[in-house]
N, C-alpha and C positions, 0 to 999 in steps of 0.2 A: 504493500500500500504506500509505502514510501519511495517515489520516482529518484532518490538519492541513490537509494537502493537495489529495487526492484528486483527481478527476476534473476538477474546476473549476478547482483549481490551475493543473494540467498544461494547461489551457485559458488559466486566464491570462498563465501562463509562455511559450506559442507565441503571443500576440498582445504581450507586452511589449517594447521596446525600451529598451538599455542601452548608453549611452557610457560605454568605457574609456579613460582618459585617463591613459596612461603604457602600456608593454608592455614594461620591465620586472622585475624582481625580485616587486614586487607584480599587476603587468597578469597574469603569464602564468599563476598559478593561478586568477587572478580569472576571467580568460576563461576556462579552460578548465574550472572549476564551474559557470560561469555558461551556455556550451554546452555542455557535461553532462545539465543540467540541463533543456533543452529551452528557452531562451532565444529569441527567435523570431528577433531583428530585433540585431546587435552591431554595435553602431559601432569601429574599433579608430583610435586617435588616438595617434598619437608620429611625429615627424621623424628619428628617431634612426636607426641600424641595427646589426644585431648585430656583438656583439663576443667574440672569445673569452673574454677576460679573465671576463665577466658569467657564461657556462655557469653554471659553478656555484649562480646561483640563477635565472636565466632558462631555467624546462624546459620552453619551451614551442619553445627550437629547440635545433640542434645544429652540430657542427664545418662542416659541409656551408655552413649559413646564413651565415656568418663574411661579411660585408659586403655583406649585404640589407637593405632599411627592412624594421626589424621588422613593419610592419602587413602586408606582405606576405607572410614567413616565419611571422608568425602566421595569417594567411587560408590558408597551407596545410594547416596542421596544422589548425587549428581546423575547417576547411571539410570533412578528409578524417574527423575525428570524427565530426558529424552534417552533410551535400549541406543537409538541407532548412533551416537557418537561414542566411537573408540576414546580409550581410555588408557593412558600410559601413566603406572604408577612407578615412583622413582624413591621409595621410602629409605632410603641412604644419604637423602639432601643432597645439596649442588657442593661439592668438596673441590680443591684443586685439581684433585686427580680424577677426577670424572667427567670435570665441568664443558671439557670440549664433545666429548662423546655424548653427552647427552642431549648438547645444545645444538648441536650441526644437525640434530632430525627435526628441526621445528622449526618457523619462518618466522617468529616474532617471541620474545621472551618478555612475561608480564611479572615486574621485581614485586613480589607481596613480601619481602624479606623483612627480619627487624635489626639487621648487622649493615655496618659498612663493607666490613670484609666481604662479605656476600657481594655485595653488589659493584662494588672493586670488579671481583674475580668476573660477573654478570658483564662487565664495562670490558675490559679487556678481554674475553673470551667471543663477546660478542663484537666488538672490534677485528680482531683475528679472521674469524669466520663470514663477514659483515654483514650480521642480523641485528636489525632493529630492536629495541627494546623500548620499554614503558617503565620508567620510574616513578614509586610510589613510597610517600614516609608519612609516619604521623606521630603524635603526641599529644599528650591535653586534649587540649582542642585544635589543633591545629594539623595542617597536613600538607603538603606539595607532592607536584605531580608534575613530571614533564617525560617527552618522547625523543630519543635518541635514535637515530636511523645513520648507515654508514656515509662517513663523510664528512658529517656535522659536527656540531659542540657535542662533545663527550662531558659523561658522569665525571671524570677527571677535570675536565677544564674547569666544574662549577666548583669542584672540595679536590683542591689538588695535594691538601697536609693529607697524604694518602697514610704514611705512617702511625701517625699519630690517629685517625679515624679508628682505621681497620685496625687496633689496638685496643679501643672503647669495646668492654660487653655488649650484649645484645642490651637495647633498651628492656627497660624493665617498670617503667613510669607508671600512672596509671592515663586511661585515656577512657574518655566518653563512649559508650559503645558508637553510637549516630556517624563518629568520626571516620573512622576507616569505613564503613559504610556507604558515606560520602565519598571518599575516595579512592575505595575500591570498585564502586562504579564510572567513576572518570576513567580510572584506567581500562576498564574492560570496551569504555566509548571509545577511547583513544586506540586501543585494538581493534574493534570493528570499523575504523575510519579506516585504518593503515590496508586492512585487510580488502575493504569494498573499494577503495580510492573516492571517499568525497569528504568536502569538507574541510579544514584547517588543522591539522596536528597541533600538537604543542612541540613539535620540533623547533630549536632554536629557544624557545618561552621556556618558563619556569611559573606552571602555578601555585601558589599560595592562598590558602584558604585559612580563615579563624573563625572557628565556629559559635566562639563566647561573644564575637563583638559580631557577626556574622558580613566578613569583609573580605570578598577575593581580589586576588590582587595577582597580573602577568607580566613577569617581571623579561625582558628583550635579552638573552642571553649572549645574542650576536656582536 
C-alpha cells in the first residue's frame, strides 16, 4: 500500500538478510519490525540469556523465558510471528574470532549491542567486508542512532579514543523501558530504507533523541 514500497519492496525485503547483534532492550523491537516487516533471512547474535530484571524493556520474551539464551526465546517468538522467515541463530555472540565469518553472510548489520568493543569490532569488520550497518545506543532517557554504509563517516571517525571506549564495561545504567523501544525501531526503519532504496538514511547524520525533555536533534557528521 505504500508506493515507496510497493511490490518490489516486499520482494526485496523477503530476499534481504539482517544480522542483529545484541537481543536486548534495543534487539527485541528491532527484530521484531524487522520480521514484521517481511525480512527474509535474520541472523539473531547475543550469548547472553534472559533475565527478569530486563522484562521491562526486553518485549520480545516473558517470565516463562527467565534463563534461556535469548536467540533462542527470541526464535520463538519471532518464528511463531511469521514460519516462513529463516532464522540464523549465533548464541556464541559476535567475538573477534568469529566476527568476519558470521558477518560476510548478511547484507546489512543492525548494532543492538551494549559495549563499545562490540561495535568497534561491528565498525571494522564491516569496513573490511563493506556492509553497511545501523548504529544504535541508549541510556536514561536518551538514545542515538545513525547508519554507516561503505565509504562514508565511520563508527570510528564519530568516538575515535577507540582504546579507552572498548575498555569501559558493558553499560549497566538503568534506562526507561519506552527508550530502546524508540530506538530500536528507528533502527529496524533505517534497515528497511537501506534495504527497499527510498527515502533518506541517516548516513553521514547522527540522531539524538531525549526522551525526559522529549527533543531530537540531527547532528551533520560530514
Amino acid at each position: 500500500m505504500l508506493p515507496e514500497i510497493g511490490i518490489e519492496g516486499q520482494r526485496r525485503l523477503r530476499q534481504a538478510s539482517v544480522l542483529i547483534v545484541g537481543l536486548g532492550g534495543l534487539g527485541c523491537p528491532a527484530a521484531m519490525y524487522l520480521a514484521g516487516a517481511g525480512t527474509g533471512r535474520i541472523g539473531l547474535c547475543d550469548a547472553d540469556t534472559v533475565s527478569l530484571s530486563n522484562l521491562q524493556r526486553q518485549t520480545l520474551y516473558s517470565t516463562a523465558d527467565t534463563g534461556l539464551a535469548k536467540t533462542e526465546a527470541a526464535y520463538r517468538r519471532l518464528s511463531a510471528l511469521d514460519p516462513g522467515i529463516r532464522f540464523d541463530l549465533h548464541p556464541q555472540g559476535l567475538t573477534p574470532t568469529n566476527a568476519e565469518a558470521v558477518i560476510q553472510d548478511y547484507d546489512i548489520v543492525v548494532d543492538c549491542c551494549d559495549n563499545h568493543a562490540t561495535r568497534y569490532l561491528i565498525d571494522d569488520t564491516c569496513k573490511r567486508l563493506g556492509k553497511p550497518w545501523v548504529y544504535g545506543s541508549i541510556g536514561a532517557f536518551e538514545g542515538m542512532v545513525s547508519t554507516f554504509t561503505p565509504g562514508g563517516v565511520r563508527y570510528r571517525d564519530i568516538f575515535p579514543d577507540s582504546d579507552e571506549l572498548a575498555a569501559r564495561p558493558p553499560s549497566s545504567g538503568g534506562v526507561i523501558g519506552a527508550v530502546p523501544g524508540i530506538i530500536g525501531a528507528i533502527e529496524a526503519a533505517e534497515a528497511v530504507k537501506l534495504i527497499c532504496g527510498f527515502g533518506d538514511t541517516l548516513e553521514g547524520r547522527l540522531l539524538t533523541a531525549d526522551i525526559k525533555t522529549m527533543t531530537f536533534n540531527t547532528i551533520d557528521l560530514s
